[in-house]
N, C-alpha and C positions, 0 to 999 in steps of 0.2 A: 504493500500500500504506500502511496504516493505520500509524502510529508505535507506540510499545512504550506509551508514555505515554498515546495517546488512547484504545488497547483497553485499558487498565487505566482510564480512565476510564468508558468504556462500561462496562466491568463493577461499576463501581463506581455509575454511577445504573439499572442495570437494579433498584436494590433501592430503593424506598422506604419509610418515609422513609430518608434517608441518615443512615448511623451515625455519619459522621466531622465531620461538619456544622459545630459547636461550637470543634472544633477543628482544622478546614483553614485548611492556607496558604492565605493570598490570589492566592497566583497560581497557584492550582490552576482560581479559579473560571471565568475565561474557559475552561478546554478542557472540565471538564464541563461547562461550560454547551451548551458546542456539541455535545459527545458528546449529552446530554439533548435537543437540539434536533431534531439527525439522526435522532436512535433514536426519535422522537415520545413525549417524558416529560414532559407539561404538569405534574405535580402535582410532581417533582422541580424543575423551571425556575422554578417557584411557590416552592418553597425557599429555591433559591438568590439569585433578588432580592431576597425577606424579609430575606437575610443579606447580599447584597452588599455587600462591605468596600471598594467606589470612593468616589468622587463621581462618576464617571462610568459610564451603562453604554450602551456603543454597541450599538448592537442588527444595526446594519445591518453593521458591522465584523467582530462577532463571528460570524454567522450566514455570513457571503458575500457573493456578489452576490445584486442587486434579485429575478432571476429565480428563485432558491431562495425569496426571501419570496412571493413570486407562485403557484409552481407545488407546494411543498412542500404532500405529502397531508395533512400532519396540521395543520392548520388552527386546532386547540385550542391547539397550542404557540405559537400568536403569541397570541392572544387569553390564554391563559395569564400568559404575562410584559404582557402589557396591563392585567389585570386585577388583575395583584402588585405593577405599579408603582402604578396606582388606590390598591390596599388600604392600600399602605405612607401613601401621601400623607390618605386617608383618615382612619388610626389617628393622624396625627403632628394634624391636626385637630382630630381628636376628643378627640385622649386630655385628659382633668381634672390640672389643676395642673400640665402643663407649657408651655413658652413654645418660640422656635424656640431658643434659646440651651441650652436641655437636650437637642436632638435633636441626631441625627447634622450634619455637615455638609452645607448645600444642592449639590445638584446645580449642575452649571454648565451640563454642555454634557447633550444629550438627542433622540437622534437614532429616530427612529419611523417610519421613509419607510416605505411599504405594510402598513401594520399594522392597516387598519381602525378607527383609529378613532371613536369616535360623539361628541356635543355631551356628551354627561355625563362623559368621558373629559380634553377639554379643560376643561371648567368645573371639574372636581377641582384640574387642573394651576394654574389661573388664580388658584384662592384659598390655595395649597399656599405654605408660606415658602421655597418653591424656586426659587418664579417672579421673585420681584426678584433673581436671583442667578444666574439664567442667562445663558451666552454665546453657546452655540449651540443653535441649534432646527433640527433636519431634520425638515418632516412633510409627506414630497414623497408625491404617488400620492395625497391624498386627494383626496374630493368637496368642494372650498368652493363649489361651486355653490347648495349646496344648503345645511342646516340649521348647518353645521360653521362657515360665515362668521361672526356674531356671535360663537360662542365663541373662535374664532380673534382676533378684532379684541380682547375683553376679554383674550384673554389675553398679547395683544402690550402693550396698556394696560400690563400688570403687570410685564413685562419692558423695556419701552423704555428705561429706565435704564441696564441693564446688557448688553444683546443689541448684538453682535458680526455675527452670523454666524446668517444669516435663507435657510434652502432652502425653496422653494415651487416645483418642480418638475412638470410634469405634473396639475397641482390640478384643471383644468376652469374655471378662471376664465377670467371675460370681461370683458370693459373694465368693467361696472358691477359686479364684484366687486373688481376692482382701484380703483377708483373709492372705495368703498365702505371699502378699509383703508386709501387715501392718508392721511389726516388723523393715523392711528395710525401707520403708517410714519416719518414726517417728526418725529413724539415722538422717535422712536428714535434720538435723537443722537449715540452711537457706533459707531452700526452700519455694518461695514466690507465685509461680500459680501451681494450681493440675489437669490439665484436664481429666475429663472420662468422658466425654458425648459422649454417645452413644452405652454404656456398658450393659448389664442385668443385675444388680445391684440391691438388694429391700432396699424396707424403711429400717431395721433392718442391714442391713451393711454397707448402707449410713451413719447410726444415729450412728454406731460404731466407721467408719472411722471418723467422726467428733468429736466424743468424744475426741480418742485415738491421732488425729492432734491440739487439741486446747494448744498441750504444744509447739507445732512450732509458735516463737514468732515472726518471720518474715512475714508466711503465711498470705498470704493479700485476695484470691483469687481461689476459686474452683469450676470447672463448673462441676458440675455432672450430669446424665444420669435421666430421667425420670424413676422413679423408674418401676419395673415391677412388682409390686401389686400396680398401678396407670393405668394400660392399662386395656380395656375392649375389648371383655371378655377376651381375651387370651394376654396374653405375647407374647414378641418381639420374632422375630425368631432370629434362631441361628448369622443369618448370620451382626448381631448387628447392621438393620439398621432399623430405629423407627419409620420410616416418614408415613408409612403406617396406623399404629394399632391405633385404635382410644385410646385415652388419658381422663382418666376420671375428668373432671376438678376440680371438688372439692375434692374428694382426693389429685390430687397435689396441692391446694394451702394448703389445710390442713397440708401437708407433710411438705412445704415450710412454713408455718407459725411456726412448731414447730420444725424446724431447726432455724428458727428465733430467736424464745425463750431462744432455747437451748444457744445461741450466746450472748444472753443477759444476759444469767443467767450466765454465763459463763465470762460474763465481755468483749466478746473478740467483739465489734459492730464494732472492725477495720475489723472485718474479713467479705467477701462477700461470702454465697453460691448459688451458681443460677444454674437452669438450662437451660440459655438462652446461647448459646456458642457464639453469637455475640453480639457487642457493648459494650463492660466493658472495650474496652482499652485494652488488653491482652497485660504485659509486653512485651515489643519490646527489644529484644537482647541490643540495644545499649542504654539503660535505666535500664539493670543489674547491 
């Protein structure tokens, strides 16, 4: 049963535009936002980011689980808030005679996991004065297979400075896309969790990627992908989801013992590599 609070939100974005807009509390915004979300109100959700009073807006937090971004009919509400954070980053751009120092404060953290997405989406972000000031970036569930790679790599360029906390989850990558951001990866000098589980990834570019990050002295923490020369008999399919293919056990603890090693030999036993994407405590934003 709905709270007292959330059906008085409902009722309150069945009306657009919103009358109280101007002058709501800030911590009214996350529950109509959700109300808005639920009830499929893109032009209200449009609003509300225009006016989002954070620095942060967790999207994946605020909505629910991954499966609600997935299967939710209304389609235009993620594209909606996609398209508001675009405009917002767009106008702060564009606008004549001011600099970042007159704008709102940058965004830090910015979490986007199953949102669709496109190359003009990331390239807004890349040139935006949000991007050298980011901590966290979630943009698990895209296609980097495909056209989204380069703007992804320019836009880690822009962030490497200050990125923390890197989710690439599920993305569709494959050792020559992983390949392909190592170089950008290893900029990122403070960067503390590496997430790719759930990638096509083999032993041999896991055991690269782990080499070529053991000079990131902050990195605490990487959940990598079962490798795919650890599946029997066949590899994952494209569509980068694993749960299916049977998993050959003693190969992956073998895999997993000499990443082990490798960590020891390496001096670095602060560092944790798993392939378990739950329960290690995943840096929480407000622990950056």
């Amino acid at each position: 049963m709905d709270s007292l609070l959330f059906l008085c939100a409902r009722r309150i974005v069945a009306h657009h535009p919103l009358p109280i807009l101007p002058a709501l509390p800030a911590h009214l915004y996350p529950i109509l936002f959700q109300a808005a979300f639920l009830d499929g109100r893109p032009l209200v959700l449009r609003d509300l980011v225009a006016a989002w009073p954070f620095p942060v807006l967790n999207f994946q937090r605020l909505v629910g689980r991954r499966e609600l971004l997935r299967d939710h009919p209304c389609k235009l509400c993620v594209q909606a808030v996609i398209l508001a954070v675009v405009a917002q980053l767009r106008r702060q751009l564009e606008e004549p005679g001011h600099d970042a120092s007159d704008l709102q404060a940058p965004l830090e953290s910015l979490e986007l996991a199953f949102c669709s997405l496109v190359p003009a989406d990331l390239a807004f972000l890349s040139q935006s004065f949000h991007a050298p000031a980011l901590k966290r970036l979630d943009l698990s569930g895209h296609d980097f297979s495909q056209g989204l790679l380069e703007p992804l790599r320019l836009l880690l360029e822009e962030t490497s400075a200050s990125l923390l906390h890197l989710d690439l989850m599920e993305c569709r990558m494959a050792d020559s896309h992983l390949d392909a951001l190592l170089p950008t990866l290893r900029r990122c000098s403070r960067l503390r969790f590496l997430g790719l589980y759930g990638n096509s990834l083999s032993t041999a570019a896991l055991k690269d990627l782990l080499q070529k990050t053991l000079e990131l002295p902050d990195l605490h923490l990487v959940v990598y992908p079962f490798p795919v020369d650890c599946y029997k008999p066949e590899p994952p399919s494209e569509s980068g989801w694993n749960f299916e293919e049977p998993v050959d056990e003693e190969l992956l603890a073998a895999v997993n013992a000499e990443f082990s090693q490798m960590l020891v030999n390496s001096g670095r036993t602060d560092l944790v590599w798993t392939y378990n994407p739950y329960g290690h405590g995943t840096l929480d934003y407000f622990s950056l």
